[in-house]
C-alpha positions in Angstrom: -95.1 -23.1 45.8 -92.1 -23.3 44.4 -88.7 -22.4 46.8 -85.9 -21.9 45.2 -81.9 -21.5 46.8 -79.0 -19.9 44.6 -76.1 -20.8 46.2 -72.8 -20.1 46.3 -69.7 -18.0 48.3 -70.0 -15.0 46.7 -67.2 -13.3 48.2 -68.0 -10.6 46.6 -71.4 -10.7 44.7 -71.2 -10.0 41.1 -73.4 -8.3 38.3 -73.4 -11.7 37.0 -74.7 -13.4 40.4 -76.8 -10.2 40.5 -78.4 -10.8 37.1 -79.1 -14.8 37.8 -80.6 -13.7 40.8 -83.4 -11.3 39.3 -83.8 -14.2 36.4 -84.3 -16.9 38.9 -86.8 -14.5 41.3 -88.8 -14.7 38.0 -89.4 -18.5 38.2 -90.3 -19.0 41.5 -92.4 -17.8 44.6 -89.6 -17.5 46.9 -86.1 -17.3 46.2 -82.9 -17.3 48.9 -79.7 -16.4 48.0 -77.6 -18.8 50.2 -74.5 -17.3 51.4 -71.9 -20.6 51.9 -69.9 -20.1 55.1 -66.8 -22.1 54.7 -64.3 -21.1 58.0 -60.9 -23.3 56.0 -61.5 -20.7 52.9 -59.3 -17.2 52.8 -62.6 -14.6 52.2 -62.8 -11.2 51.3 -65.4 -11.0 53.4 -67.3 -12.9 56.7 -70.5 -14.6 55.9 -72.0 -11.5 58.0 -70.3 -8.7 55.5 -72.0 -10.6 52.3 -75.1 -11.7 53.9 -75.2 -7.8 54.7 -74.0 -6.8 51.7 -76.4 -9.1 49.5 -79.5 -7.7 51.2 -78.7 -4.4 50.1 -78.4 -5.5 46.7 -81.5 -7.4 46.8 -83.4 -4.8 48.9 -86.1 -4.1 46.1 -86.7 -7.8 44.9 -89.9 -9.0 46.9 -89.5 -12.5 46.7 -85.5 -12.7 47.2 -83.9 -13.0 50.7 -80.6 -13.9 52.3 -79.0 -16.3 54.5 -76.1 -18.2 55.0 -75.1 -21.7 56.2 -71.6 -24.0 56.9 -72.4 -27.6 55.6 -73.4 -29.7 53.1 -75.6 -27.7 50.7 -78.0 -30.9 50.0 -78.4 -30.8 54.1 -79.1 -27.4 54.1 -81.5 -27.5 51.3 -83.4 -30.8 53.0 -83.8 -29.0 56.0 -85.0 -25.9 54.7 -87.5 -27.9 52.1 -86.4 -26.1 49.1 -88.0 -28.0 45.5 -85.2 -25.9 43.4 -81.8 -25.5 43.5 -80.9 -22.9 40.8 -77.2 -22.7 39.0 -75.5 -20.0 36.6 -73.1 -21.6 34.1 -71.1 -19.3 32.4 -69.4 -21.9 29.7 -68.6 -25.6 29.5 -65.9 -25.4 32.4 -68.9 -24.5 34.7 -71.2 -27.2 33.3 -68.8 -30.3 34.1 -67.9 -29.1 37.7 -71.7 -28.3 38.1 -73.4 -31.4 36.5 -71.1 -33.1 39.2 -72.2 -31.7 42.0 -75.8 -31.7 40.7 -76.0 -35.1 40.4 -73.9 -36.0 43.5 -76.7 -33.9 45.6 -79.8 -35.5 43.7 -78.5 -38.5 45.3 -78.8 -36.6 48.7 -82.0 -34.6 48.0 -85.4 -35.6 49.8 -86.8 -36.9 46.1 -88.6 -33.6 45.6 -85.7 -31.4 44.7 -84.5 -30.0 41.3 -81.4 -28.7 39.9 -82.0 -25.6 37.4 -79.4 -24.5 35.2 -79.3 -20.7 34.3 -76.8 -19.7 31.6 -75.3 -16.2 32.7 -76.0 -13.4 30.6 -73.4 -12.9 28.0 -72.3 -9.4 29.3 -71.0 -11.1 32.4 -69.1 -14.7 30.8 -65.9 -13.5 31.9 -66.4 -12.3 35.3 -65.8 -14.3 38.3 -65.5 -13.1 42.0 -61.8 -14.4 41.8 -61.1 -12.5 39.0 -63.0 -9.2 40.6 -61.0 -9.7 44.0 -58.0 -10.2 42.2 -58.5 -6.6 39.6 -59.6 -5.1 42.6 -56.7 -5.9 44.9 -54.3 -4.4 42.1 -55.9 -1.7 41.6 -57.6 -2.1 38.4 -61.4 -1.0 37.6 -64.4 -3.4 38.5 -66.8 -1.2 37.9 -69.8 -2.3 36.0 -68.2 -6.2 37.0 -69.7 -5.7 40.9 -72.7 -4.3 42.1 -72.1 -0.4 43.0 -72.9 -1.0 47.0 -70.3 -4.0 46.8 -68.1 -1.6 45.0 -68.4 1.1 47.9 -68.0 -2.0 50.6 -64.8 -3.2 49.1 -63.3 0.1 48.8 -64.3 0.9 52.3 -62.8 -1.9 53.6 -59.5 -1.8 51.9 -59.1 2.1 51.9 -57.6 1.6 55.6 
C-alpha cells in the first residue's frame, strides 16, 4: 500500500496545492495533506482554520484526508509510516530549495521512504499563498488563484 503525505503550510490552500493534491491522490492508496503547524510563523490562519478549511476542499476525494503536525517533517512521516512524500515544484527556484530538503530528510527517513516530485500544472506557475495573501490583503482579485470555500473563509474572516 502505498501512503503518501503532501506537506506543506498552506496558509491558505491554493488551486495549485488543490491540483497537486487530486494528481497525487491518483498515485497512491492513501493520501494526507499534512498541514505544518509552525507557532514562531505570522499565519493567516491557525492550523485548526486550514486543517478545517482543507477538508472541505478535499471532501469528495476518497482517499485524501487531513492533519496537521509541529515538528520535523521526516519525524512526522517515520512515525506515521508513510513510503511517499509527494512535492509540487513550480520552476527551478522550487527545485533547489526542495532537492535540499529532500535529500536532507532521506538521510532521516526509516530506509523505506520516497520523495516524489510533482511539477504544478502550468495554469498555477505563478501563484503562491504569499502572493494570494498578499493580493488579497490589498484588495485585489484571487479568484480562480484559491479554492472558492478558501475564498469565502478569507473574506469571512477579514470582512470584520
Amino acid at each position: 500500500m502505498k501512503k503518501a503525505l503532501y506537506a506543506g503550510s498552506f496558509d491558505p490552500l491554493t488551486c495549485g496545492h488543490l491540483n497537486l493534491i487530486k494528481r497525487a491522490a491518483k498515485i497512491c492508496d492513501e493520501l494526507v495533506v499534512g498541514v505544518i503547524d509552525n507557532p514562531s510563523k505570522n499565519h493567516m490562519f491557525t492550523a485548526g482554520e486550514r486543517v478545517e478549511m482543507i477538508g472541505r476542499c478535499i471532501s469528495r476525494l476518497e482517499n485524501v484526508s487531513v492533519d496537521s503536525f509541529n515538528g520535523l517533517l521526516a519525524d512526522y512521516v517515520n512515525e506515521n509510516e508513510f513510503n511517499m512524500v509527494v512535492r509540487g515544484l513550480r520552476g527551478n527556484t522550487d527545485f533547489e530549495y526542495e532537492i535540499q530538503m529532500a535529500q536532507m530528510n532521506a538521510r532521516l527517513y526509516q530506509e523505506r521512504v520516497e520523495t516524489v516530485f510533482l511539477m504544478t500544472n502550468p495554469q498555477f506557475s505563478f501563484v503562491s499563498s504569499s502572493m494570494a495573501k498578499e493580493v488579497f490583503l490589498y484588495g485585489g482579485d484571487i479568484k480562480g488563484v484559491v479554492p472558492d470555500e478558501i475564498l469565502e473563509s478569507m473574506e469571512k474572516k477579514f470582512s470584520k
